[in-house]
C-alpha positions as CSV (number, residue, x, y, z in Angstrom):
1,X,90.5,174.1,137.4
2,X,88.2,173.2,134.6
3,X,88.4,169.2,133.5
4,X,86.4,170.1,130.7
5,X,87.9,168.6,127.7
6,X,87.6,170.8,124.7
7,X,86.7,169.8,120.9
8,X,86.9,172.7,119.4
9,X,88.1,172.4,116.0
10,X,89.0,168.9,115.8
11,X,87.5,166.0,114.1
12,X,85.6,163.8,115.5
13,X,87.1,159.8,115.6
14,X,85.6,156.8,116.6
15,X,88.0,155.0,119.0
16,X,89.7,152.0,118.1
17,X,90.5,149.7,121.0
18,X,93.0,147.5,120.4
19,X,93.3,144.0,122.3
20,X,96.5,142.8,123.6
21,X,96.8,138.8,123.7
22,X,98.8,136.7,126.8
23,X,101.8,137.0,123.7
24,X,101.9,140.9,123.7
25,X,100.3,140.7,120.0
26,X,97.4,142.1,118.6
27,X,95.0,140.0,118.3
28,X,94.7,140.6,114.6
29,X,98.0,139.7,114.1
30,X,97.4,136.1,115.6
31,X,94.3,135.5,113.5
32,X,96.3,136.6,110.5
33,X,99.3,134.0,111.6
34,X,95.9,131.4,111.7
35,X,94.9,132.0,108.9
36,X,97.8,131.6,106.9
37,X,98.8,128.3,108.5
38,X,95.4,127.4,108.1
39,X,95.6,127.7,104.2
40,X,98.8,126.5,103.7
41,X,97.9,123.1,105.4
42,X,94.8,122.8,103.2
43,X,97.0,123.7,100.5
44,X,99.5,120.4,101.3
45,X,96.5,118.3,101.7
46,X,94.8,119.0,98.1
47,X,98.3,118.7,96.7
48,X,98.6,115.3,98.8
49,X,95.2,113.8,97.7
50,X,95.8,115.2,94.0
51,X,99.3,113.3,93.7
52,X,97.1,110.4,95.6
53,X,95.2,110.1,92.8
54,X,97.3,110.4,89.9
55,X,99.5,107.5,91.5
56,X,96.1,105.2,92.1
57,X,95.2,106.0,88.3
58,X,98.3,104.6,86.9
59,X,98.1,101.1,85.5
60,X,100.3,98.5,86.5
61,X,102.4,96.7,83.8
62,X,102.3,93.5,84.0
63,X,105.6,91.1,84.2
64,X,105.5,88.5,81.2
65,X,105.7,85.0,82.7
66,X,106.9,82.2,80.5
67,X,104.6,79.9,79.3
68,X,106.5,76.8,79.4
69,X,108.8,76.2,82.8
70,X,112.0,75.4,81.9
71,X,114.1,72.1,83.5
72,X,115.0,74.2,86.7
73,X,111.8,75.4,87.4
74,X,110.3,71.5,87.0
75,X,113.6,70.6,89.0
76,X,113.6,67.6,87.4
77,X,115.6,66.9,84.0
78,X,114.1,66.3,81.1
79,X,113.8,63.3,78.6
80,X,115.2,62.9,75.6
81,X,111.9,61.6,74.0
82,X,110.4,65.1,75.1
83,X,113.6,67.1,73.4
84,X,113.4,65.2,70.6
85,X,109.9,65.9,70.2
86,X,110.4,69.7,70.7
87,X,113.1,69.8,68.0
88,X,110.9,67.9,65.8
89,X,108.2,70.5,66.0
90,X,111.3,73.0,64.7
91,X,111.3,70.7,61.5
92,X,107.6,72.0,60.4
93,X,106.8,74.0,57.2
94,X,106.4,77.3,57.3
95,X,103.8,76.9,54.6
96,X,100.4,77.4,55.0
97,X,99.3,75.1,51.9
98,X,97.3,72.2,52.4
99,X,99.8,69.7,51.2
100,X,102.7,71.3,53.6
101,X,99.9,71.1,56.7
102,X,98.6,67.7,56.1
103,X,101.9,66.4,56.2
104,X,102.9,68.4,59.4
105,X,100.3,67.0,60.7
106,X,100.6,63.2,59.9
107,X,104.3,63.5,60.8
108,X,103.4,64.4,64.1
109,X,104.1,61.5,66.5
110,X,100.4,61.6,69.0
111,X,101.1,58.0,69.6
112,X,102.5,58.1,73.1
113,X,99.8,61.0,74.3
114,X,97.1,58.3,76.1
115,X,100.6,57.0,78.7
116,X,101.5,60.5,79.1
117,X,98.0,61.8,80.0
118,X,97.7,59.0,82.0
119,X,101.0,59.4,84.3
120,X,100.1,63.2,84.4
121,X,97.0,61.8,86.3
122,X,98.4,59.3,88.4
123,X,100.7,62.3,89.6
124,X,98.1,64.6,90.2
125,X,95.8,61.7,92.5
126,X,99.1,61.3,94.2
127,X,99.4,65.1,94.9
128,X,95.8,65.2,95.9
129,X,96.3,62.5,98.0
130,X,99.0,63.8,100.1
C-alpha cells in the first residue's frame, strides 16, 4: 500500500484552521457578537452625554416673586393709615407736566416717615437681639 497522497491536478489551498470556543462557536463569530455590543454601548453613551448636555444648556426661567408681601404673608393685618395711603397713591396724575408732578408730590403725606423708620428699627434690634 502506497500512503502517498497525490496532487495531481488539483489546486493548491492554504489551510484554514478554524478554532472552536468552550461555546461550540467560532471564534469569529464571538468577536463579531463583541464587537457589536461593543458599539452599540458606545453608541448609548454618546447619545446619553449628548442629551446631558442639551438638558445642562437650557436656562432656567425664573418664577416672578411679588414685590410687596401681601397681609398673609406679613401675617399680621394691616392699618388703615397704610391703606389709605396706598389708595392715595391711586389718586396721582397721570401727567408728566410739571404742574401735575409738583402737586403729586406736595400732596404726598412724608410726615409720619421718621416714626415709621424708627419702629422698623426698633424691630429689627429686637430681631437681632433674639
Amino acid at each position: 500500500m502506497d500512503n502517498t497522497p497525490q496532487f495531481e491536478g488539483e489546486k493548491m489551498k492554504i489551510p484554514v484552521s478554524v478554532k472552536i470556543n468552550s461555546t461550540g462557536r467560532a471564534e469569529s463569530e464571538t468577536k463579531g457578537a463583541f464587537i457589536f455590543i461593543l458599539i452599540a454601548a458606545l453608541t448609548m453613551i454618546l447619545i446619553g452625554l449628548f442629551y446631558w448636555y442639551l438638558t445642562a444648556s437650557k436656562i432656567a426661567t425664573p418664577t416672578e416673586t411679588p414685590t410687596r408681601p401681601t397681609a398673609e404673608m406679613n401675617k399680621e393685618p394691616e392699618t388703615t393709615t397704610a391703606t389709605a395711603q396706598v389708595e392715595s397713591f391711586s389718586a396721582l396724575s397721570t401727567s408728566d407736566e410739571i404742574t401735575a408732578l409738583e402737586a403729586d408730590l406736595e400732596s404726598t403725606d412724608l410726615s409720619n416717615l421718621d416714626t415709621e423708620i424708627g419702629q422698623i428699627d426698633a424691630e429689627l434690634q429686637a430681631a437681632v437681639a433674639q
